[in-house]
LUMLUM-665623 format. One record per residue: residue in three letters; x, y, z of N, C-alpha, C, O in turn; chain. Coordinates in steps of 0.05 Angstrom, whole numbers, plus 5000, padded with zeros to 4 digits. Layout:
N
(ALA; (X; Y; Z); (X; Y; Z); (X; Y; Z); (X; Y; Z); A)
...
END
This chain:
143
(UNK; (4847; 4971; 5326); (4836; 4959; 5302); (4857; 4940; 5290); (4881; 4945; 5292); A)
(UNK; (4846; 4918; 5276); (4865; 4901; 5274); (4862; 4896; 5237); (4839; 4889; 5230); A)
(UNK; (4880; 4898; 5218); (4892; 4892; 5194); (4879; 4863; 5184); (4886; 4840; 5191); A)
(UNK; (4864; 4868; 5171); (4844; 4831; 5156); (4858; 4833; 5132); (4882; 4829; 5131); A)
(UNK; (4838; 4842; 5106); (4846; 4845; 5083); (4860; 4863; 5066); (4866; 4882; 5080); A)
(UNK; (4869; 4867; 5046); (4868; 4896; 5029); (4843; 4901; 5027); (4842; 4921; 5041); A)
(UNK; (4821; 4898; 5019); (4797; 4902; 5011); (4786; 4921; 5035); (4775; 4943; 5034); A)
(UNK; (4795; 4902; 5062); (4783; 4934; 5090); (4801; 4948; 5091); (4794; 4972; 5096); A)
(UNK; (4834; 4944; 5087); (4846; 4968; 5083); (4846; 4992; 5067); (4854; 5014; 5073); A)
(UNK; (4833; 4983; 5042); (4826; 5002; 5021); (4795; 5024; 5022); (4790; 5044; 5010); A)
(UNK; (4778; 5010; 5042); (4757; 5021; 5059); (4763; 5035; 5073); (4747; 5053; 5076); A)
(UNK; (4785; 5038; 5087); (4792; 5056; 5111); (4803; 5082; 5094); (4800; 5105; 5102); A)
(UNK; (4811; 5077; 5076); (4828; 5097; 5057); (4808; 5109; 5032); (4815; 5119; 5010); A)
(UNK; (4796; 5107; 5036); (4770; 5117; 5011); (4765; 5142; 5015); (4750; 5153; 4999); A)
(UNK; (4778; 5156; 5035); (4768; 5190; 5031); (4792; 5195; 5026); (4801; 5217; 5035); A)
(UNK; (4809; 5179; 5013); (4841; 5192; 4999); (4829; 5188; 4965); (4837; 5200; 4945); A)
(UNK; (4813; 5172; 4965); (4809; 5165; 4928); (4800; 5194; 4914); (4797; 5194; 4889); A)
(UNK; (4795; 5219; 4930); (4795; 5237; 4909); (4814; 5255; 4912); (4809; 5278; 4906); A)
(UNK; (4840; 5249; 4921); (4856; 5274; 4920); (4863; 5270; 4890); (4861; 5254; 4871); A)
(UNK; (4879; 5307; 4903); (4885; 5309; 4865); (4910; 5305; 4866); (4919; 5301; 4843); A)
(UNK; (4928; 5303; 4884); (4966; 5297; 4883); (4964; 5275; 4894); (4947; 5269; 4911); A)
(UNK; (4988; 5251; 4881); (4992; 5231; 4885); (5005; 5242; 4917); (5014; 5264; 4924); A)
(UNK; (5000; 5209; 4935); (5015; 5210; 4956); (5014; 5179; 4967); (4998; 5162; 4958); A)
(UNK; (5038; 5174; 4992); (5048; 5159; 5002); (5040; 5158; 5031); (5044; 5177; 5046); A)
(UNK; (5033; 5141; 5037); (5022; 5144; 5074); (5034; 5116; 5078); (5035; 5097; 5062); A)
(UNK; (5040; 5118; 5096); (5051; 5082; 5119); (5024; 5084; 5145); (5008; 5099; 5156); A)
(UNK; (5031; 5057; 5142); (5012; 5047; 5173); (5023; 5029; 5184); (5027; 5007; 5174); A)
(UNK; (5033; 5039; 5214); (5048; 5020; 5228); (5033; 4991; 5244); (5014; 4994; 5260); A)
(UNK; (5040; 4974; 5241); (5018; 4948; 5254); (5046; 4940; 5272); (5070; 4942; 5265); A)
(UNK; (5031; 4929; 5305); (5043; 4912; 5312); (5048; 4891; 5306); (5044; 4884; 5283); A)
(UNK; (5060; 4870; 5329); (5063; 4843; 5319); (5036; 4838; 5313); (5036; 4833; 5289); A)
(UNK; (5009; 4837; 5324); (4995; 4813; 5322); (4971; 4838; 5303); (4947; 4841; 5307); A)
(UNK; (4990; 4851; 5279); (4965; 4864; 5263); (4951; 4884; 5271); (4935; 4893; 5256); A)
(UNK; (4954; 4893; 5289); (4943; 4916; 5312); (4949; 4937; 5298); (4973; 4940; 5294); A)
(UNK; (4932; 4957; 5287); (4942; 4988; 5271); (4951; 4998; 5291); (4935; 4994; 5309); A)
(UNK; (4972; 5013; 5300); (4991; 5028; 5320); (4993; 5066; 5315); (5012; 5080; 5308); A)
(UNK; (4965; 5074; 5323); (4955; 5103; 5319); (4947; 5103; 5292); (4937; 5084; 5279); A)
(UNK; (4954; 5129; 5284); (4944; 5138; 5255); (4961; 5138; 5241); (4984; 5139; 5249); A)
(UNK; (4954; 5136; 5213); (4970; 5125; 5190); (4983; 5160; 5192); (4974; 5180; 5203); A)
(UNK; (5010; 5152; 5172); (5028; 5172; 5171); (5027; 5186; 5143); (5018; 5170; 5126); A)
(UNK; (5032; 5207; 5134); (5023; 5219; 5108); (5069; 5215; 5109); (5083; 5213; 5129); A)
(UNK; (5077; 5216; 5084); (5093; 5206; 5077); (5104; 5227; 5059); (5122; 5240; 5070); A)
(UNK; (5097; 5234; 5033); (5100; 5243; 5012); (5079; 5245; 4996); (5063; 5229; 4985); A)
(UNK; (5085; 5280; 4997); (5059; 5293; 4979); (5067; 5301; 4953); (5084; 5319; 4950); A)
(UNK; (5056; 5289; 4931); (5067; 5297; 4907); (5056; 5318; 4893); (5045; 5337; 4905); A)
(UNK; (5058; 5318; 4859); (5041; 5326; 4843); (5015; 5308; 4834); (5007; 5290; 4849); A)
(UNK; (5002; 5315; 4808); (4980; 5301; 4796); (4998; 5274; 4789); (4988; 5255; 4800); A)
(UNK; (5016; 5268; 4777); (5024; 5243; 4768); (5059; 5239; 4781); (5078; 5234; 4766); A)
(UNK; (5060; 5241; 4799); (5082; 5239; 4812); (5085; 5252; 4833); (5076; 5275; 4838); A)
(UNK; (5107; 5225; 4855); (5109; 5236; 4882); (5133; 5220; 4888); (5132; 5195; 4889); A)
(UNK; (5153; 5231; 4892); (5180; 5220; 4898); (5162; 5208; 4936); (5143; 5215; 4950); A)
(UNK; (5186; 5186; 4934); (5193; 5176; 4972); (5219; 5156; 4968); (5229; 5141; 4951); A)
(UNK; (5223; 5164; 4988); (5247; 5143; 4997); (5248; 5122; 5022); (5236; 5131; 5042); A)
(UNK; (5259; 5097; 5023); (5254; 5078; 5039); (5267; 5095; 5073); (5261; 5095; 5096); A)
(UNK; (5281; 5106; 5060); (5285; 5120; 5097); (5256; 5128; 5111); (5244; 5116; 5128); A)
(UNK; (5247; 5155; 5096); (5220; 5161; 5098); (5205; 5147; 5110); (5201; 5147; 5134); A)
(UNK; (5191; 5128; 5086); (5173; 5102; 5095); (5176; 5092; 5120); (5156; 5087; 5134); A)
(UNK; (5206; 5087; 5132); (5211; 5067; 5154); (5231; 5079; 5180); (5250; 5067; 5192); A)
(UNK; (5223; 5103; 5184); (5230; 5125; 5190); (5219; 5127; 5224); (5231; 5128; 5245); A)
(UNK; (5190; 5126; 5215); (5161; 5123; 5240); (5168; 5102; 5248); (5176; 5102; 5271); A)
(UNK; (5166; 5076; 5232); (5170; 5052; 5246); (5190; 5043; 5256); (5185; 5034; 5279); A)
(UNK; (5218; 5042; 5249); (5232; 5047; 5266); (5231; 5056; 5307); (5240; 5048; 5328); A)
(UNK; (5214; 5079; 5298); (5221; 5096; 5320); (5190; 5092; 5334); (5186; 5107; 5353); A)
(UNK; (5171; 5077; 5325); (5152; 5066; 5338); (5152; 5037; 5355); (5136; 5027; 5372); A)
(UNK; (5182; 5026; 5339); (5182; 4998; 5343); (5167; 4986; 5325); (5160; 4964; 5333); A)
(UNK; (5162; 4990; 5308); (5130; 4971; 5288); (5151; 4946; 5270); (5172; 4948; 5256); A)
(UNK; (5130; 4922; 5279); (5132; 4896; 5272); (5132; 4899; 5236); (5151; 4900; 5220); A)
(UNK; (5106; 4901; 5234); (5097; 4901; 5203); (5096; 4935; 5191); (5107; 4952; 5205); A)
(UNK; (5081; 4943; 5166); (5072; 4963; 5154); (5062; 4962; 5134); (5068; 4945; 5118); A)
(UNK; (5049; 4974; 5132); (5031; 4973; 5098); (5035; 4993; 5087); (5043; 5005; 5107); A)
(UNK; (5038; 5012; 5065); (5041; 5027; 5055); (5018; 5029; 5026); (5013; 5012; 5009); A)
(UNK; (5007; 5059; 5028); (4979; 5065; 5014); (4994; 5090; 4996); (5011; 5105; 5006); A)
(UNK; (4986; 5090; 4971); (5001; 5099; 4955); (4971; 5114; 4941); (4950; 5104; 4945); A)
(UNK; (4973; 5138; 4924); (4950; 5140; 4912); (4960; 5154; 4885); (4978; 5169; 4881); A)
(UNK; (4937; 5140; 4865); (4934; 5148; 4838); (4910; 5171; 4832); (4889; 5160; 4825); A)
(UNK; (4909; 5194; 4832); (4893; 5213; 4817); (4883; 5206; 4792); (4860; 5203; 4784); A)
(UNK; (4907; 5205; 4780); (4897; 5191; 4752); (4868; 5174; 4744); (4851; 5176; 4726); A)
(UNK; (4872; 5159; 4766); (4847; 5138; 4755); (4854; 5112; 4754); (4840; 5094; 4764); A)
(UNK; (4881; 5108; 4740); (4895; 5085; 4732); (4904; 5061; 4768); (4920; 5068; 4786); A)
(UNK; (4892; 5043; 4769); (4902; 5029; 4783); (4928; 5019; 4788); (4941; 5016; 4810); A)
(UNK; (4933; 5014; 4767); (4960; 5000; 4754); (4984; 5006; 4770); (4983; 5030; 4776); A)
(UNK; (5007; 4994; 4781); (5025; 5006; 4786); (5043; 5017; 4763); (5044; 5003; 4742); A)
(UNK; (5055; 5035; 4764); (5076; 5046; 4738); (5106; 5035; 4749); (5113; 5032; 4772); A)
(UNK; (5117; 5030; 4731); (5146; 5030; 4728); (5161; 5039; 4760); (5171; 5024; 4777); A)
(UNK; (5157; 5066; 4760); (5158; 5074; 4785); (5162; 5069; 4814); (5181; 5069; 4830); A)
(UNK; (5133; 5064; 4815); (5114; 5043; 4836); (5134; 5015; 4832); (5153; 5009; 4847); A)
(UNK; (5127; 5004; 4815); (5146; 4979; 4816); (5173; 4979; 4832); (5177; 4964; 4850); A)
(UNK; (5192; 4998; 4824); (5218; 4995; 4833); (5225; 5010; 4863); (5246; 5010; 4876); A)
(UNK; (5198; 5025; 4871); (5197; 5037; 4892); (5191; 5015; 4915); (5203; 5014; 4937); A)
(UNK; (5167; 4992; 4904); (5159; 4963; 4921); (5184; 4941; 4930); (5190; 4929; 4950); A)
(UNK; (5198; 4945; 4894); (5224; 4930; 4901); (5243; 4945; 4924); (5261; 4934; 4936); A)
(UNK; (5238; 4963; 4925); (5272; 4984; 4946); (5251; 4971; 4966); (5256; 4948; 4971); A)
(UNK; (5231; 4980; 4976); (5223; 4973; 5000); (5221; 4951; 5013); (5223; 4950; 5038); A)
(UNK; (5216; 4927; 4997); (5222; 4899; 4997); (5247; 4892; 5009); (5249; 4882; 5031); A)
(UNK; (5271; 4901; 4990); (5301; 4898; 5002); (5302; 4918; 5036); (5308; 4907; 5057); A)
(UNK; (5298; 4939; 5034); (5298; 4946; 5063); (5282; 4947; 5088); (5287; 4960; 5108); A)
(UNK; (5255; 4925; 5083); (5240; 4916; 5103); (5251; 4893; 5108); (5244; 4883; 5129); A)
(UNK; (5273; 4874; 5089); (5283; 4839; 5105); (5301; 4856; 5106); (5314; 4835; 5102); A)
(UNK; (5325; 4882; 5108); (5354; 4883; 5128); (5340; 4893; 5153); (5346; 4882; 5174); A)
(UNK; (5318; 4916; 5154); (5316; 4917; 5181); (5288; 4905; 5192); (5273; 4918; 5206); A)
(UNK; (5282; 4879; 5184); (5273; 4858; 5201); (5242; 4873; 5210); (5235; 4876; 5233); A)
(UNK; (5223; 4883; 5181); (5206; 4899; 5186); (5193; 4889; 5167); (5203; 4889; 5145); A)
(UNK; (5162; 4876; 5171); (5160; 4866; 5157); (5130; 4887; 5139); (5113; 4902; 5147); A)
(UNK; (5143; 4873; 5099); (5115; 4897; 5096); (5098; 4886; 5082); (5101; 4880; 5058); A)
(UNK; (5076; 4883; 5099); (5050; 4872; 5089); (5037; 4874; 5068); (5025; 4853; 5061); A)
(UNK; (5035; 4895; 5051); (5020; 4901; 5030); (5030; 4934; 5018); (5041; 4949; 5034); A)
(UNK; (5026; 4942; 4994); (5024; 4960; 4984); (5009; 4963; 4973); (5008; 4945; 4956); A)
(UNK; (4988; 4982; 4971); (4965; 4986; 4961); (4972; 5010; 4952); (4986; 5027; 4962); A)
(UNK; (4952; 5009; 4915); (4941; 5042; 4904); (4918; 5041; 4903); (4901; 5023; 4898); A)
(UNK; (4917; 5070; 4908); (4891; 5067; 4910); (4875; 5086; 4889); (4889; 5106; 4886); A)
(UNK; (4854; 5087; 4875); (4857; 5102; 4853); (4816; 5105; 4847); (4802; 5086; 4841); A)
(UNK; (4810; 5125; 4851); (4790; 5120; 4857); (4772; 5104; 4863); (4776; 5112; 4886); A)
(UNK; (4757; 5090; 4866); (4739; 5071; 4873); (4749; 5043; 4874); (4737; 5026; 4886); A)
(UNK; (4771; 5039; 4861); (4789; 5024; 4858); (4809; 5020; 4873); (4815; 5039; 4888); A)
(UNK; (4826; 4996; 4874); (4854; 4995; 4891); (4869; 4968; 4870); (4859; 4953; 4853); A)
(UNK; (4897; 4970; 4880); (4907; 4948; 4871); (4931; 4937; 4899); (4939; 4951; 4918); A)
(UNK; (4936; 4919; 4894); (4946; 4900; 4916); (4967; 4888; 4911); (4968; 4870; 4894); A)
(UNK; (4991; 4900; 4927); (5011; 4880; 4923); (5007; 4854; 4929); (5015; 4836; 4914); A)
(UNK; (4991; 4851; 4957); (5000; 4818; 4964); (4978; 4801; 4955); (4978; 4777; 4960); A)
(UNK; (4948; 4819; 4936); (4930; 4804; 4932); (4945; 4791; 4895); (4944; 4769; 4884); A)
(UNK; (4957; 4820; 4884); (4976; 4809; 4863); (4992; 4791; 4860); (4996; 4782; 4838); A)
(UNK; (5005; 4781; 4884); (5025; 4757; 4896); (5005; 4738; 4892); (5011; 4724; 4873); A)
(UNK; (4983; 4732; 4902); (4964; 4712; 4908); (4949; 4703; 4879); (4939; 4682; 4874); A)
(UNK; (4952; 4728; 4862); (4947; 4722; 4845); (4953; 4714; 4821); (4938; 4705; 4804); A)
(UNK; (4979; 4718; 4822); (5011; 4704; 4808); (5007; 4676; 4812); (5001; 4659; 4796); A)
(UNK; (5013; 4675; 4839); (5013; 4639; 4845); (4984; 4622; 4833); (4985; 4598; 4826); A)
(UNK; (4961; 4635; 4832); (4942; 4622; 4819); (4930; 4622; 4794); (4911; 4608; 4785); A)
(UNK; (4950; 4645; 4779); (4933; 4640; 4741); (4923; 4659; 4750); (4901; 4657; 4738); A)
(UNK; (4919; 4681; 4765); (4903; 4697; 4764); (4909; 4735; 4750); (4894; 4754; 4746); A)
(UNK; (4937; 4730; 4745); (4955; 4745; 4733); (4945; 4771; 4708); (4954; 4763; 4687); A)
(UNK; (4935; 4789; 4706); (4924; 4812; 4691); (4896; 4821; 4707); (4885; 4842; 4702); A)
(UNK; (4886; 4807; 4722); (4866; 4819; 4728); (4854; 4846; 4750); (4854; 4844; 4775); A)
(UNK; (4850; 4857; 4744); (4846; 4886; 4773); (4822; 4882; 4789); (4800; 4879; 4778); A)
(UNK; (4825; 4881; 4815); (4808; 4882; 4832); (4799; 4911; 4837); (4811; 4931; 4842); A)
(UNK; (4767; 4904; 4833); (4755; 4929; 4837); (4745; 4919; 4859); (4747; 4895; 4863); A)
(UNK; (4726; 4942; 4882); (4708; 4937; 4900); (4692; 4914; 4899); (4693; 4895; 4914); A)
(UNK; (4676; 4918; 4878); (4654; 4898; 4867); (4662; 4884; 4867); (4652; 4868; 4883); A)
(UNK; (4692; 4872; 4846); (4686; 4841; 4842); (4708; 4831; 4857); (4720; 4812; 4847); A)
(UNK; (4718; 4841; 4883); (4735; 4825; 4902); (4728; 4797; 4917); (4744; 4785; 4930); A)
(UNK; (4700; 4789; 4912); (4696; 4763; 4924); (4698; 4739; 4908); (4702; 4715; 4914); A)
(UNK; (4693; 4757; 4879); (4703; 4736; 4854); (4707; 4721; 4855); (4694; 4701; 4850); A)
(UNK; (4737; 4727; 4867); (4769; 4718; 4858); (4779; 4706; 4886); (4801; 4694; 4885); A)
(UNK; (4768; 4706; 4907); (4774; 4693; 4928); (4771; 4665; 4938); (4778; 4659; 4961); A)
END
């Protein structure tokens, strides 16, 4: 299976939108986008918190060889939003996907019915599109 949007990645991941502990899963892609087996469960937290570390995360890939990765993060809460947290956890991963030459496609939360998108957030930085949350429904919107 091959990696299109966040929007089908967040479809594949829809029977995670009702756990009750936050958690962290990676998905290894080859070069050409290719999902490389089954996504990896990462770190299992509590209801509003789940420690990981960039070793963790890049741990599998490494030792799979994987080109790219995406990493799916989940909110119980409800809240889409990334927290504080989430933020500085995207930045560590950022810095240690360009030293070991691994590249990471997206971070997604996913939060019931809902998701939010690192790289659809990027896209949406560059266009004025900046506060808004992509829900299921109105992902064609904005495209």
């Amino acid at each position: 299976m091959k990696y299109l949007t966040p929007e089908d990645y967040a479809k594949l991941f829809g029977d995670m939108s009702e756990e009750e502990q936050e958690s962290f899963h990676v998905v290894l892609l080859d070069s050409q986008l290719q999902i490389m087996g089954r996504r990896k469960l990462v770190s299992l937290g509590t209801s509003d918190a789940c420690l990981v570390h960039p070793v963790d995360i890049f741990r599998e890939a490494i030792r799979k060889n994987a080109k790219r990765i995406v990493i799916v993060h989940t909110h119980p809460s409800g809240n889409v939003h990334p927290s504080e947290q989430d933020q500085d956890v995207i930045h560590h991963l950022r810095k240690a996907a360009e030293i070991l030459l691994i590249e990471l496609v997206d971070f997604l939360i996913i939060a019931g019915q809902d998701y939010w998108s690192w790289q659809e957030h990027e896209d949406q930085e560059r266009h004025g599109l900046l506060g808004m949350t992509i829900t299921k429904e109105n992902h064609h919107e904005h495209q």
